[in-house]
Backbone of each chain as ProteinMPNN parsed JSONL, in Angstrom:
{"seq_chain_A": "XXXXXXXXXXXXXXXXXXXXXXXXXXXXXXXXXXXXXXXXXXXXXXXXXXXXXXXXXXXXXXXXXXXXXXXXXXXXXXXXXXXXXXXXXXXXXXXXXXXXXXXXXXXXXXXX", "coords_chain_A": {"N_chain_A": [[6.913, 90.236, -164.499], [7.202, 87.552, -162.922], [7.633, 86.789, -159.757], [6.509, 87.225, -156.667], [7.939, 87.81, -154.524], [10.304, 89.429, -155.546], [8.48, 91.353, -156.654], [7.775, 92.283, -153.864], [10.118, 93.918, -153.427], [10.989, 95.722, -155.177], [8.494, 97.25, -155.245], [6.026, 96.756, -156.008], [4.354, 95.34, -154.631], [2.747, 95.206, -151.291], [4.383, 94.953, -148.092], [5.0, 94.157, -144.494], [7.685, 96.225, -143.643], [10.4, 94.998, -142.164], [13.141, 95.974, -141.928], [15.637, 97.13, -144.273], [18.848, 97.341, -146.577], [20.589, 97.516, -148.544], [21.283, 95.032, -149.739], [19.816, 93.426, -148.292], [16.138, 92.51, -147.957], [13.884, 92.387, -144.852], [10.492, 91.337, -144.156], [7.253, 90.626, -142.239], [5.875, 87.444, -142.483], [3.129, 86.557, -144.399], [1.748, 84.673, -143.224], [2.074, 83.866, -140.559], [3.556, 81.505, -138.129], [4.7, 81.814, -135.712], [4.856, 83.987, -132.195], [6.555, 85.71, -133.31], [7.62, 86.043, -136.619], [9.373, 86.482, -139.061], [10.871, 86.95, -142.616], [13.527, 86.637, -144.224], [14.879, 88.277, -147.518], [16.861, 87.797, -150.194], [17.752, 90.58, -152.409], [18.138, 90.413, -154.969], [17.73, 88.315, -157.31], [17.174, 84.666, -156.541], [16.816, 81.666, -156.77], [16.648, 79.303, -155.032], [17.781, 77.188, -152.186], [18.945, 75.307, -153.777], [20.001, 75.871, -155.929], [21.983, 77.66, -155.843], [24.584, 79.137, -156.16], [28.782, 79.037, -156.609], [29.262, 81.918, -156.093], [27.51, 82.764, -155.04], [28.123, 82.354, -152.297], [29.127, 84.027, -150.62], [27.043, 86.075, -150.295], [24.795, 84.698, -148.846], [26.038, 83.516, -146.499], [26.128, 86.752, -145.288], [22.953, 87.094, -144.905], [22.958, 85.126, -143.734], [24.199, 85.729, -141.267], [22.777, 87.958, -140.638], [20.764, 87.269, -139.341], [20.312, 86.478, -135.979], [20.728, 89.419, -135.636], [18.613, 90.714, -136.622], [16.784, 88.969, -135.234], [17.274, 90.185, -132.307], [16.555, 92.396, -132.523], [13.616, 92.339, -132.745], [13.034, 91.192, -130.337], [13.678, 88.788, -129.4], [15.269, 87.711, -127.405], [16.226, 85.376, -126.635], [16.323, 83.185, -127.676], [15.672, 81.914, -131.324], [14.562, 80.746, -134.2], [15.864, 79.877, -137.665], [15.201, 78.918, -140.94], [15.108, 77.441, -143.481], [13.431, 76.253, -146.401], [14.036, 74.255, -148.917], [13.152, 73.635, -152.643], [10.17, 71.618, -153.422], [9.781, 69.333, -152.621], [10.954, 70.066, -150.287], [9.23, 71.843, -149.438], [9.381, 74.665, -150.216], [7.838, 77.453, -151.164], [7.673, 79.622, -152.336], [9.512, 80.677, -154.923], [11.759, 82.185, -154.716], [15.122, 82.499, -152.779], [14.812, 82.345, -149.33], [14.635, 83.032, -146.031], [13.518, 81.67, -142.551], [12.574, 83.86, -139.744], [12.044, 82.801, -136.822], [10.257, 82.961, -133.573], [9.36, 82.774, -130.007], [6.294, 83.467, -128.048], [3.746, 81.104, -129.281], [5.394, 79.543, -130.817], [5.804, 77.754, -133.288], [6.816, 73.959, -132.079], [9.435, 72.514, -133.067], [10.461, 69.171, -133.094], [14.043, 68.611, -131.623]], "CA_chain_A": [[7.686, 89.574, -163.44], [6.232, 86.745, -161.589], [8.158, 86.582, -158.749], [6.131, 88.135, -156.016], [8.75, 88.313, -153.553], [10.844, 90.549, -156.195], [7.764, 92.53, -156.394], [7.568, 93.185, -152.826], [11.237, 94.633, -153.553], [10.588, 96.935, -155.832], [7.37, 97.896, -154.52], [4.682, 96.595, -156.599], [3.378, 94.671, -153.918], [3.33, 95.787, -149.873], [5.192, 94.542, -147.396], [5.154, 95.045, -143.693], [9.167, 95.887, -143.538], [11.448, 95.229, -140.862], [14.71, 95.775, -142.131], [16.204, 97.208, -145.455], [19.4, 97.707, -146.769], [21.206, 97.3, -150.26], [21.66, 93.713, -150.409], [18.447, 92.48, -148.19], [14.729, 93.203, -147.207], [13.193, 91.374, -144.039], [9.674, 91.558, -143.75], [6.068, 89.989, -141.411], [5.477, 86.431, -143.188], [1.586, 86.748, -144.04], [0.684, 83.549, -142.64], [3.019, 84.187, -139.393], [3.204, 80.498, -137.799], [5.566, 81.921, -134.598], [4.456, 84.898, -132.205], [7.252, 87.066, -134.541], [7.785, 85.159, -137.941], [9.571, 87.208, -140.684], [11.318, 86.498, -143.709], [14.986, 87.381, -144.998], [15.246, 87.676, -149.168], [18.117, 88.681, -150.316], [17.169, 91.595, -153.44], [18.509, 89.959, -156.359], [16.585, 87.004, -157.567], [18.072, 83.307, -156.526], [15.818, 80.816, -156.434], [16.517, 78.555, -153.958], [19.613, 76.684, -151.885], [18.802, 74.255, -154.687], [20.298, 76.749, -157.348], [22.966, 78.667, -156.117], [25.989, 79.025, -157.425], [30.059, 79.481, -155.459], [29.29, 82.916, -156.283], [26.254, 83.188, -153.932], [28.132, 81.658, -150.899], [29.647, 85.367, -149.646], [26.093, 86.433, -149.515], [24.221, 83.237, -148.0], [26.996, 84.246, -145.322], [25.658, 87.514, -144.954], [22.069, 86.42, -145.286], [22.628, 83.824, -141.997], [24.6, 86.424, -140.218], [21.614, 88.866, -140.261], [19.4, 86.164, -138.428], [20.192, 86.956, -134.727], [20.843, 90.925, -135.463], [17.131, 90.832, -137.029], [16.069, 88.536, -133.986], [17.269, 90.715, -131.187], [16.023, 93.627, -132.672], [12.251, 91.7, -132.781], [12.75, 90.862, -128.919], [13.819, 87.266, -129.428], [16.456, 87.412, -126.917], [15.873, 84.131, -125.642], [16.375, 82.531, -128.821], [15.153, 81.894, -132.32], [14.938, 79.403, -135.201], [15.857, 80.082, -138.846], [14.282, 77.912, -141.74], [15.311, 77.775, -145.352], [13.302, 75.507, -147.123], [14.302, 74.166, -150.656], [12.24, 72.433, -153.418], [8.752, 71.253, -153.535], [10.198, 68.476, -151.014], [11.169, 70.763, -148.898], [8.239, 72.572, -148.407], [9.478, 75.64, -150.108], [6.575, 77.4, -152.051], [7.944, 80.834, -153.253], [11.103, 80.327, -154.905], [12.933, 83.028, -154.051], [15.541, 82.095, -151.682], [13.971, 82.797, -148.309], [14.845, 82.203, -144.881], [11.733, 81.914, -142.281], [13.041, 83.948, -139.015], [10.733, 82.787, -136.018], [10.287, 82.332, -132.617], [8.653, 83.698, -129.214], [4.857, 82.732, -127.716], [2.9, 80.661, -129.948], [5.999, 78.82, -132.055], [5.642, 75.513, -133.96], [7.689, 73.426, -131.931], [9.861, 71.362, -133.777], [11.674, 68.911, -132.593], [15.163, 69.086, -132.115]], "C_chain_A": [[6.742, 88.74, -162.573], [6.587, 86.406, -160.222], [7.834, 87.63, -157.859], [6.968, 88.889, -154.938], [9.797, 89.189, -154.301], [9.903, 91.829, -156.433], [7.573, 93.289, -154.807], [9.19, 94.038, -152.242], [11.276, 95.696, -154.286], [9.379, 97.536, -155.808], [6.203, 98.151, -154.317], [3.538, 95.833, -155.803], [3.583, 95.019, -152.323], [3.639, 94.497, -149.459], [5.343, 94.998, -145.682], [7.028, 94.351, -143.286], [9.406, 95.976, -142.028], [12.765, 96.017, -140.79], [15.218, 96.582, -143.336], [17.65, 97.639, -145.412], [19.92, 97.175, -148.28], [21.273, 96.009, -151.15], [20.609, 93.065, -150.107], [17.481, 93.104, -147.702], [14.266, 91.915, -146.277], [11.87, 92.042, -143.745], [8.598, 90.442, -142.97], [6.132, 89.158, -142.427], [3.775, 87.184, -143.205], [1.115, 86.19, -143.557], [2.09, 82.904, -141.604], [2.473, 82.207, -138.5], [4.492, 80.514, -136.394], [4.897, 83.81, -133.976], [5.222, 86.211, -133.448], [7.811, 85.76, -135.287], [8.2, 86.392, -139.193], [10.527, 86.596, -141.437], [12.507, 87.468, -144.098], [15.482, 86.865, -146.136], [16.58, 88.703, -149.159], [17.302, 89.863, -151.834], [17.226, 91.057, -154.603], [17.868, 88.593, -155.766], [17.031, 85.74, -157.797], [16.836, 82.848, -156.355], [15.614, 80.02, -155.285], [17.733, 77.995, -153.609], [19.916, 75.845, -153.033], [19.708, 74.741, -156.122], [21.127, 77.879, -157.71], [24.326, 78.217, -156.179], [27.58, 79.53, -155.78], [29.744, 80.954, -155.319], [28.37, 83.845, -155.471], [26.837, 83.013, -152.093], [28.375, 83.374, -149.603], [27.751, 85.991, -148.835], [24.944, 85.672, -148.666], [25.173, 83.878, -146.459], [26.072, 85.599, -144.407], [24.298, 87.244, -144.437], [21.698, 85.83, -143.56], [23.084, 85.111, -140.686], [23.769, 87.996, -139.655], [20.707, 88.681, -139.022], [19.505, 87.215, -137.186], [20.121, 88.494, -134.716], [18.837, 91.191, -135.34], [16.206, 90.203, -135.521], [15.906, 88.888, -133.125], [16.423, 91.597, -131.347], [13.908, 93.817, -132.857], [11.569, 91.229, -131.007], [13.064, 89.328, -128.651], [15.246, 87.336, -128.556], [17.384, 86.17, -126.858], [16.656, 83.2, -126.838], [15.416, 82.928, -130.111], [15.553, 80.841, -133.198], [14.897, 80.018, -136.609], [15.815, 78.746, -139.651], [14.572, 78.11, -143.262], [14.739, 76.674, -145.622], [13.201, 75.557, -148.93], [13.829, 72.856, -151.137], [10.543, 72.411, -153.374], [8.608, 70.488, -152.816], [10.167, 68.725, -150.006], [10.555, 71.942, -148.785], [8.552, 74.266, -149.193], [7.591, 76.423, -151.665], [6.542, 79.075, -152.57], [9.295, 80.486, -153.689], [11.771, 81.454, -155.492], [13.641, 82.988, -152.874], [14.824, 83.003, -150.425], [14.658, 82.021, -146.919], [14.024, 82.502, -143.737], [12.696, 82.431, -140.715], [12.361, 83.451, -137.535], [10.839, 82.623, -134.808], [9.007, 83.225, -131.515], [7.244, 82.647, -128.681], [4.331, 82.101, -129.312], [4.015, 79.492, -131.238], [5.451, 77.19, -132.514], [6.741, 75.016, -133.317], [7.575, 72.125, -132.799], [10.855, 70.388, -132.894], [13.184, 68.414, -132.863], [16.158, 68.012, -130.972]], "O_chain_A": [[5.846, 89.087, -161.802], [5.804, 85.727, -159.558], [8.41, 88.717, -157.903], [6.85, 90.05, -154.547], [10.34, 89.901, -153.456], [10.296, 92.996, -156.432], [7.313, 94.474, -154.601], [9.4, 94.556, -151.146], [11.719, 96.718, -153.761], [9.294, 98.533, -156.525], [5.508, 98.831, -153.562], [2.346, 95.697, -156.078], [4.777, 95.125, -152.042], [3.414, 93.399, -149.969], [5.779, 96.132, -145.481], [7.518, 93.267, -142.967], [8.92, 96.633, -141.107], [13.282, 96.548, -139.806], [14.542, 97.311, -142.61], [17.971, 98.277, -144.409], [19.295, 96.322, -148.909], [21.304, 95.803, -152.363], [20.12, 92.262, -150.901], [17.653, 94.139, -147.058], [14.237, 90.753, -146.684], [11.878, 93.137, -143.183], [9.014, 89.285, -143.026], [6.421, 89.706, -143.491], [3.313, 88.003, -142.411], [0.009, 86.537, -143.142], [2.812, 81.924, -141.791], [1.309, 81.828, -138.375], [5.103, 79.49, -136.088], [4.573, 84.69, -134.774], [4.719, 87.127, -134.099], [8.293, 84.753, -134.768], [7.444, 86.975, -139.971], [11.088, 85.63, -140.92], [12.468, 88.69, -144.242], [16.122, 85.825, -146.289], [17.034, 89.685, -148.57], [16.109, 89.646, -152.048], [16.266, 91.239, -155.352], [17.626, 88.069, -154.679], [17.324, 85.417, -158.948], [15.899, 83.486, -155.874], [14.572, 80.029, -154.629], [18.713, 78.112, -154.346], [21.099, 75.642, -153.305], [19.967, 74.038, -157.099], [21.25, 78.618, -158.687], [24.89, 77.124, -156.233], [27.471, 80.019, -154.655], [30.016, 81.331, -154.179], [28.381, 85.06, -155.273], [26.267, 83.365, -151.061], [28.007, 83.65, -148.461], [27.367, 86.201, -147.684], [24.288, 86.293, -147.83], [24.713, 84.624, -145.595], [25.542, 85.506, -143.3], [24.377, 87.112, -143.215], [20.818, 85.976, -142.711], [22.53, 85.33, -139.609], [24.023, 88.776, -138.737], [20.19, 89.408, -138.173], [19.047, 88.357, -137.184], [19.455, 88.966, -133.795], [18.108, 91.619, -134.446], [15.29, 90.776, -134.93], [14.884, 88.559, -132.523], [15.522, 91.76, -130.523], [13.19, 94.806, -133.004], [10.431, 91.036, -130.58], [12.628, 88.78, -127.638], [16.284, 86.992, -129.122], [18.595, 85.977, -126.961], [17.665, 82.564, -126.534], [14.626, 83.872, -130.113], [16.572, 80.16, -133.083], [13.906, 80.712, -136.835], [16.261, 77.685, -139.214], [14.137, 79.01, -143.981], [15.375, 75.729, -145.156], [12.693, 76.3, -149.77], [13.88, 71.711, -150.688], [9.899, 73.456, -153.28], [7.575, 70.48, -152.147], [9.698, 68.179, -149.007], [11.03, 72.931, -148.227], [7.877, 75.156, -148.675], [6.828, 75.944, -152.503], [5.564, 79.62, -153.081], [10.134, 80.046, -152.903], [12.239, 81.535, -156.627], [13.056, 83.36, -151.857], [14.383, 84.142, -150.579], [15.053, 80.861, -146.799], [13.666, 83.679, -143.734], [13.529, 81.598, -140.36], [12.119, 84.568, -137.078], [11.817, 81.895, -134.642], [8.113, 83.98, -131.897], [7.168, 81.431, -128.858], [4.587, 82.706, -130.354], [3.558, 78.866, -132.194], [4.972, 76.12, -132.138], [7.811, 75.443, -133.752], [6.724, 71.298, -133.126], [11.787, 70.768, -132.186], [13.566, 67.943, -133.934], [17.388, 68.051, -131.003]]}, "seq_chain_B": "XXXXXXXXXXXXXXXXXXXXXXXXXXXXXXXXXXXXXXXXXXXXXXXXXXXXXXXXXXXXXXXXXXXXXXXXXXXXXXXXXXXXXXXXXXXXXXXXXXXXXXXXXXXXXXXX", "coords_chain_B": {"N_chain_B": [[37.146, 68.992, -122.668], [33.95, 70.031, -122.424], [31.962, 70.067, -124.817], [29.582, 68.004, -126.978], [29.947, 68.026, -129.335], [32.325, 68.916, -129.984], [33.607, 66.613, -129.47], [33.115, 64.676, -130.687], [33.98, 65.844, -133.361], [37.01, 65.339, -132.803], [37.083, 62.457, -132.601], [36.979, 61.019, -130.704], [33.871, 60.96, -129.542], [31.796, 58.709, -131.156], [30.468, 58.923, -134.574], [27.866, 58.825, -137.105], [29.04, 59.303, -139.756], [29.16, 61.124, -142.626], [30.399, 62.807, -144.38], [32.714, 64.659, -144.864], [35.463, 67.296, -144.466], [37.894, 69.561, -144.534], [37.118, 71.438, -143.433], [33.984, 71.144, -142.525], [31.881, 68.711, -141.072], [29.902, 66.47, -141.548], [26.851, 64.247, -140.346], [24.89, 61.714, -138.95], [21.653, 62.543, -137.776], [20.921, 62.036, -134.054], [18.67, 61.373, -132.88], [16.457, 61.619, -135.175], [14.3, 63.329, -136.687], [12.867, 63.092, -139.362], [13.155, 61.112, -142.226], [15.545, 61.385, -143.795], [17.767, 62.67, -142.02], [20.355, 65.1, -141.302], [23.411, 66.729, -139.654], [25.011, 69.369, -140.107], [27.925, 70.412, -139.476], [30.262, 73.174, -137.915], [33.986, 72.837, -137.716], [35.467, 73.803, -136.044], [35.057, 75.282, -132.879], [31.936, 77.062, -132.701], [29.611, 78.914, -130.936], [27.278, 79.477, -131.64], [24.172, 80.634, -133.971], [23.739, 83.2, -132.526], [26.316, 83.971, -131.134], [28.156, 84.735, -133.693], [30.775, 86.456, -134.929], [31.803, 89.035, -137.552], [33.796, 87.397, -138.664], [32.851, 85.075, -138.754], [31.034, 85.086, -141.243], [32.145, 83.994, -143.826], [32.399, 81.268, -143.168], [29.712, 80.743, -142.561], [28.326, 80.743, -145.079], [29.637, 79.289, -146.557], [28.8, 76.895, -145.294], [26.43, 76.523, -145.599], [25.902, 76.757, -148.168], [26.575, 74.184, -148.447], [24.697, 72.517, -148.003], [22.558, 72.121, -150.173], [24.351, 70.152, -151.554], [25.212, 67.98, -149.804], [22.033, 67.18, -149.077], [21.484, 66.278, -151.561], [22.988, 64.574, -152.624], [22.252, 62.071, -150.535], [20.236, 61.865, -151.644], [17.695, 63.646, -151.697], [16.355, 65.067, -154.282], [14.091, 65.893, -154.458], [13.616, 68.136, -152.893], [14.604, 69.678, -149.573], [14.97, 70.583, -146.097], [16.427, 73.041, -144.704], [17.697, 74.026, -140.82], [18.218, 75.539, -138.551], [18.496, 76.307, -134.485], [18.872, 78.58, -132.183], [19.715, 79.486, -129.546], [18.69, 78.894, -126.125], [15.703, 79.789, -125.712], [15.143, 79.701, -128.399], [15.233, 76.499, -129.199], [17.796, 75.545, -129.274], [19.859, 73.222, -128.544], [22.378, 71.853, -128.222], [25.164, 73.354, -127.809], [27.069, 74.345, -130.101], [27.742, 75.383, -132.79], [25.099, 74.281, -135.444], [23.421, 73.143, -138.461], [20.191, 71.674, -139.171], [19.983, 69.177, -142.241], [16.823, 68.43, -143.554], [14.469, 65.809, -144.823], [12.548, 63.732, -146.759], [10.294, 60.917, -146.736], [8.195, 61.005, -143.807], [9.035, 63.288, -142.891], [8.706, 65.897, -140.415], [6.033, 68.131, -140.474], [6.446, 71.322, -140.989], [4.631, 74.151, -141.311], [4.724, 76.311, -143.864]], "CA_chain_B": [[36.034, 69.162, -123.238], [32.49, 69.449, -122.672], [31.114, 70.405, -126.105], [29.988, 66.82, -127.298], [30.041, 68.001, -131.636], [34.047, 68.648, -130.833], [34.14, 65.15, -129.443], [32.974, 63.988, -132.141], [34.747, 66.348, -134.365], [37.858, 64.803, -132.431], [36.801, 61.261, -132.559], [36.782, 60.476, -129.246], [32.628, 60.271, -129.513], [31.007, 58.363, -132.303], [28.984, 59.185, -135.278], [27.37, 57.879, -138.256], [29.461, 60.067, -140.634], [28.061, 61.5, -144.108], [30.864, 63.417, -145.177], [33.826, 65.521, -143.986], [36.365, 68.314, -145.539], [38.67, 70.573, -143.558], [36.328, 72.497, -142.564], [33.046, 70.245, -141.773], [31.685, 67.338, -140.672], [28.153, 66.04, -141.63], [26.779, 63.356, -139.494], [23.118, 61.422, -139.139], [21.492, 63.074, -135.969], [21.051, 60.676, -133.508], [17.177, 61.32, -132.775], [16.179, 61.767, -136.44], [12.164, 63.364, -137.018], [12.873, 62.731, -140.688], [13.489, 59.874, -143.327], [16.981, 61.703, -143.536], [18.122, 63.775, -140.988], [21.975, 65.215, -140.272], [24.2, 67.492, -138.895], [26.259, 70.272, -140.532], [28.614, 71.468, -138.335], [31.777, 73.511, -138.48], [34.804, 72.001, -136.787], [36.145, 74.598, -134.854], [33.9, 75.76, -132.333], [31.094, 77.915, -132.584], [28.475, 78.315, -130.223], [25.545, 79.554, -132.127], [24.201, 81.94, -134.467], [23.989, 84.295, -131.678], [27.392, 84.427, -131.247], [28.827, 84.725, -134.623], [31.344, 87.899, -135.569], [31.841, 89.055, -139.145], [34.801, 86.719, -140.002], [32.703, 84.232, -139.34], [29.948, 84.893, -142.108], [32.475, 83.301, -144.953], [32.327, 79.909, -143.065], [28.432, 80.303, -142.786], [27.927, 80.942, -146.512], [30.134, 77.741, -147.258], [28.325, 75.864, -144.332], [24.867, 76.701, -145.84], [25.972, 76.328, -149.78], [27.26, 72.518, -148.335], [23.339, 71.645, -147.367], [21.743, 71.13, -151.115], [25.126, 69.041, -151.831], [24.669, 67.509, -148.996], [20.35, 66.709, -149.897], [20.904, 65.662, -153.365], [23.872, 62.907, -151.738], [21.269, 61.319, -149.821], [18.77, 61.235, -152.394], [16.653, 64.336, -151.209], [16.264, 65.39, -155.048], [12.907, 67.084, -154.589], [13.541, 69.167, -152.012], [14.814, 69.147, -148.149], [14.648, 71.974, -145.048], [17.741, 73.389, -143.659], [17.034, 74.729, -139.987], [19.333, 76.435, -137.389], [18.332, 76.759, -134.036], [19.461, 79.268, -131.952], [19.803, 79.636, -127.899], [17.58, 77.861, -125.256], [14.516, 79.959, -126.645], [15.132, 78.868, -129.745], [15.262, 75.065, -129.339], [18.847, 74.583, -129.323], [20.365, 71.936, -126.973], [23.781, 71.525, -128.403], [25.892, 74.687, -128.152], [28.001, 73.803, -130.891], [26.608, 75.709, -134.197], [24.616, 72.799, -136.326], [22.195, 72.79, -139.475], [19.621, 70.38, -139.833], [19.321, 69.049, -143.164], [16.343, 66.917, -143.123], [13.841, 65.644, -145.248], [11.87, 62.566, -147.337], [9.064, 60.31, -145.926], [8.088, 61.055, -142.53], [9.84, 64.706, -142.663], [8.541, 66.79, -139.437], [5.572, 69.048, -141.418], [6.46, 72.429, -140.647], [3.836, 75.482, -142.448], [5.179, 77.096, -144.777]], "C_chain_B": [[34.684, 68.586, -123.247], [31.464, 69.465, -123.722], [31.105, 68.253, -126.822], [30.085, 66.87, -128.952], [31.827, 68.091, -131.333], [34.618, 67.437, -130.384], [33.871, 64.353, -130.763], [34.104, 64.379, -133.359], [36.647, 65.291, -134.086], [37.975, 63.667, -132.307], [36.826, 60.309, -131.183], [35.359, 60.701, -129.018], [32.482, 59.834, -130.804], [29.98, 59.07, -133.493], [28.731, 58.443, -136.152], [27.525, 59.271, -139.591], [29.148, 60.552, -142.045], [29.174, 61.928, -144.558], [31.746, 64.551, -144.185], [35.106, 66.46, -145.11], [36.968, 69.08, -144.071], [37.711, 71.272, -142.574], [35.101, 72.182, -142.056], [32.942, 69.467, -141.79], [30.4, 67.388, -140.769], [28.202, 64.495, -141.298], [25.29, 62.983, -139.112], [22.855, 61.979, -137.364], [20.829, 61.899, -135.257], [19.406, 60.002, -133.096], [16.606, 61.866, -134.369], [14.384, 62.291, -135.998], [12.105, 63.729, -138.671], [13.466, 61.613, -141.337], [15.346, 60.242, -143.205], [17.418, 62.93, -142.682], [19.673, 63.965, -140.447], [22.225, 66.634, -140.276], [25.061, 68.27, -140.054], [26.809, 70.889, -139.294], [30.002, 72.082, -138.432], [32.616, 72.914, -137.461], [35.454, 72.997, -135.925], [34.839, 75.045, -134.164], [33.21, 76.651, -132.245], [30.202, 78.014, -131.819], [27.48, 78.061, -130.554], [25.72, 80.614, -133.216], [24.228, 83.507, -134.161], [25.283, 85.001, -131.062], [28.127, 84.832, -132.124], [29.25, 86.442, -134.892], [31.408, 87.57, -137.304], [32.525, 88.241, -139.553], [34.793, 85.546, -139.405], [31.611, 83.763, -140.564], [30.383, 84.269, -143.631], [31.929, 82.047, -144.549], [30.596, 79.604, -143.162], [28.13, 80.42, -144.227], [28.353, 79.299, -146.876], [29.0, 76.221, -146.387], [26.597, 75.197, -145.196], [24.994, 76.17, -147.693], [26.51, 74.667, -149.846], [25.692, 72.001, -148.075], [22.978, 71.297, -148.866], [23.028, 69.376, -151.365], [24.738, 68.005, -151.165], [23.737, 66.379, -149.178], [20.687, 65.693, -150.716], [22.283, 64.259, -153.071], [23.366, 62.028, -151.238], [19.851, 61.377, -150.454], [17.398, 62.083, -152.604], [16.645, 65.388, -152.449], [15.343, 66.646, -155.069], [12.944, 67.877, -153.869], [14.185, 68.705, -150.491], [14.58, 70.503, -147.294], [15.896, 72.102, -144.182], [17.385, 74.579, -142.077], [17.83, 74.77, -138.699], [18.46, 76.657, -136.088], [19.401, 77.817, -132.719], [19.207, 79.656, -130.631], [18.691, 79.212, -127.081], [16.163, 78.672, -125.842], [14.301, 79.424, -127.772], [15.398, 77.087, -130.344], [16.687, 74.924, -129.168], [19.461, 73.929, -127.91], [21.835, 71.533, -127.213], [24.362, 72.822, -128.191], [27.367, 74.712, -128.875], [26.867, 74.138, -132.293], [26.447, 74.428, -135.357], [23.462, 73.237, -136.99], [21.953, 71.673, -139.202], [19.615, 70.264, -140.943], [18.332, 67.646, -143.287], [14.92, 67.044, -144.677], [13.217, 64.186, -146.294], [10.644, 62.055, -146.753], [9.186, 60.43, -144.259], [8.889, 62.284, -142.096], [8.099, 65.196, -141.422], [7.181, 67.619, -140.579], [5.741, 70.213, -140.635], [5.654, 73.491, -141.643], [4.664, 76.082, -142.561], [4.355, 78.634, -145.302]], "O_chain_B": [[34.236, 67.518, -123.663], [30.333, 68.996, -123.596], [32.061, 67.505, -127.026], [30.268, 65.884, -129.665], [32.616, 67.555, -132.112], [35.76, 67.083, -130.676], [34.494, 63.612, -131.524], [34.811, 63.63, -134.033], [37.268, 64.74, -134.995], [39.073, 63.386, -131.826], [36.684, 59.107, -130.962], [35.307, 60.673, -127.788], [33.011, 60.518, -131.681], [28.915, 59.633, -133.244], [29.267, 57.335, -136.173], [26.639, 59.928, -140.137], [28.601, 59.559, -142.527], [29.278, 61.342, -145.635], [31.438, 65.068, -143.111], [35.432, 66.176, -146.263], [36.518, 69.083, -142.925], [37.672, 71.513, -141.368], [34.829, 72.837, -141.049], [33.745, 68.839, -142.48], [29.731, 68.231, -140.172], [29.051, 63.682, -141.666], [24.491, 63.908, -138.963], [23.485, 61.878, -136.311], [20.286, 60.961, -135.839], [19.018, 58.836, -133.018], [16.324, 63.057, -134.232], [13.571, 61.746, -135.25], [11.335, 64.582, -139.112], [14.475, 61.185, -140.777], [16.185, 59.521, -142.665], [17.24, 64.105, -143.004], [20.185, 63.319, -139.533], [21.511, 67.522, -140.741], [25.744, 67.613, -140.839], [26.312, 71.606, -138.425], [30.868, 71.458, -139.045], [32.115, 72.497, -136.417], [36.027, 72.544, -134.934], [33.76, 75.158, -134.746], [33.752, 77.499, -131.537], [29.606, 76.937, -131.822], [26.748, 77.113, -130.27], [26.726, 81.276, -133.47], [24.492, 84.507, -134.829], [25.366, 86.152, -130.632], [29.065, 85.467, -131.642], [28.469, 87.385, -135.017], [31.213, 86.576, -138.003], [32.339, 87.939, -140.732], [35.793, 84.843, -139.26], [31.332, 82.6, -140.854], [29.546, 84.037, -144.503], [31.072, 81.544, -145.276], [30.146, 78.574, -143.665], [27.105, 79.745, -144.32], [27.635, 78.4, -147.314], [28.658, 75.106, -146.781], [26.001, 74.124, -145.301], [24.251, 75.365, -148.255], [26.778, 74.04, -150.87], [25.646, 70.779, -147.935], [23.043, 70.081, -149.046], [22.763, 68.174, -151.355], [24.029, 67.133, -151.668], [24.028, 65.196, -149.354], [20.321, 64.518, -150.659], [22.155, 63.1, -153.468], [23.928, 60.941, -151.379], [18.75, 61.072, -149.996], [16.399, 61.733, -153.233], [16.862, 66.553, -152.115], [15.539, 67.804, -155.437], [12.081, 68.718, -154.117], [14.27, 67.505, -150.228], [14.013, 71.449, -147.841], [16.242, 71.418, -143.219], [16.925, 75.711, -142.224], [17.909, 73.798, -137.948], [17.451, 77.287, -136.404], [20.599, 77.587, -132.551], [18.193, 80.352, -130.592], [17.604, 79.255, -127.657], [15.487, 77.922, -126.547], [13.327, 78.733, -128.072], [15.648, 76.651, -131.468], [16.873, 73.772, -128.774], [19.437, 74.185, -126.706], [22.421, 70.881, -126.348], [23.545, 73.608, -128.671], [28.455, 75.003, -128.377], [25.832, 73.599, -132.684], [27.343, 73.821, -135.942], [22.519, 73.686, -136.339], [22.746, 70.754, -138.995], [19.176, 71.324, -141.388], [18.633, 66.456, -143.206], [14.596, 68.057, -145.297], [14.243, 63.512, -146.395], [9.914, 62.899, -146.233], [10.136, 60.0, -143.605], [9.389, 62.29, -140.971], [6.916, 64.91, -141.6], [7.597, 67.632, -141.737], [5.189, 70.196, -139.534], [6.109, 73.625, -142.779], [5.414, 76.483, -141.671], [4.855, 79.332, -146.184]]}, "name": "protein", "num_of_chains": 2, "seq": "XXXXXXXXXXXXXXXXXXXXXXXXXXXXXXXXXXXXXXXXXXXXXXXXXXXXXXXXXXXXXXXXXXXXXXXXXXXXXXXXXXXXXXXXXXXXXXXXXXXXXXXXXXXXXXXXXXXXXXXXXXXXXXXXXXXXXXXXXXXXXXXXXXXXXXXXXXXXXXXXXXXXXXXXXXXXXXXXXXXXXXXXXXXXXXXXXXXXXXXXXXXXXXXXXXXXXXXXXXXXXXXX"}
């Protein structure tokens, strides 16, 4: 299996977790670019927004509607920014869908 | 109404329209920091991701499975970056829930 982010689901590779439950794992990005920066995969192995299917949309749903639960529970009252990038265009560089959760002291402001 | 996305949605403000269905409206953002840069937004009002209950995580699944379409409409083959922000910490300035989808020459570099 080359898909590291399926390995850090089944367990072959660590992970510092935040989150688990049946459908997703959120864990610390390694190369954290917000004071709190983690990552929400879903378990099963999509590649990217680039590649999913009607059949994915229920959990994409789920997926987004994690964000803020995951954010409060990180201290991001204030706010937060979620980040899916898709492609090689768009910057993405594991392709396992991924969505980048981030915010707090030290963020990349983007602007908006 | 002071929300200015349901003036729009209502046509009583302007946009530079991309694409529309019952249920959204995509629209070029008006300060662009990419080659292509617009708006997903749902038409009934949402505030944020911080507000969202469970029945609305169908419309975010569809909202979010409408961004590659979206991309690959405007040309953004290789890739693009879909990116939510979320309450005055979190950059947002509209309170009217909106994806960016942005990306091509002169895309924003955000680390990955």
């Amino acid at each position: 299996m080359d898909c590291i982010f399926c390995r850090i689901v089944e367990g072959s590779l660590p992970s510092r977790k935040v989150y688990e439950d049946e459908e997703f794992l959120v864990f610390h990005d390694i190369h954290p670019f917000a004071a709190v920066h983690v990552l929400i995969i879903p378990k099963r192995h999509v590649e990217s927004l680039q590649s999913i299917k009607e059949s994915d949309e229920a959990m994409l749903g789920r997926l987004m509607a994690l964000a803020p639960r995951i954010a409060a529970s990180l201290g991001l009252e204030s706010g937060f920014r979620t980040l899916i990038n898709s492609g090689v265009g768009g910057g993405q560089e594991v392709f396992h869908l991924h969505a980048h959760v981030f915010g707090g002291e030290g963020s990349v402001r983007i602007p908006t």
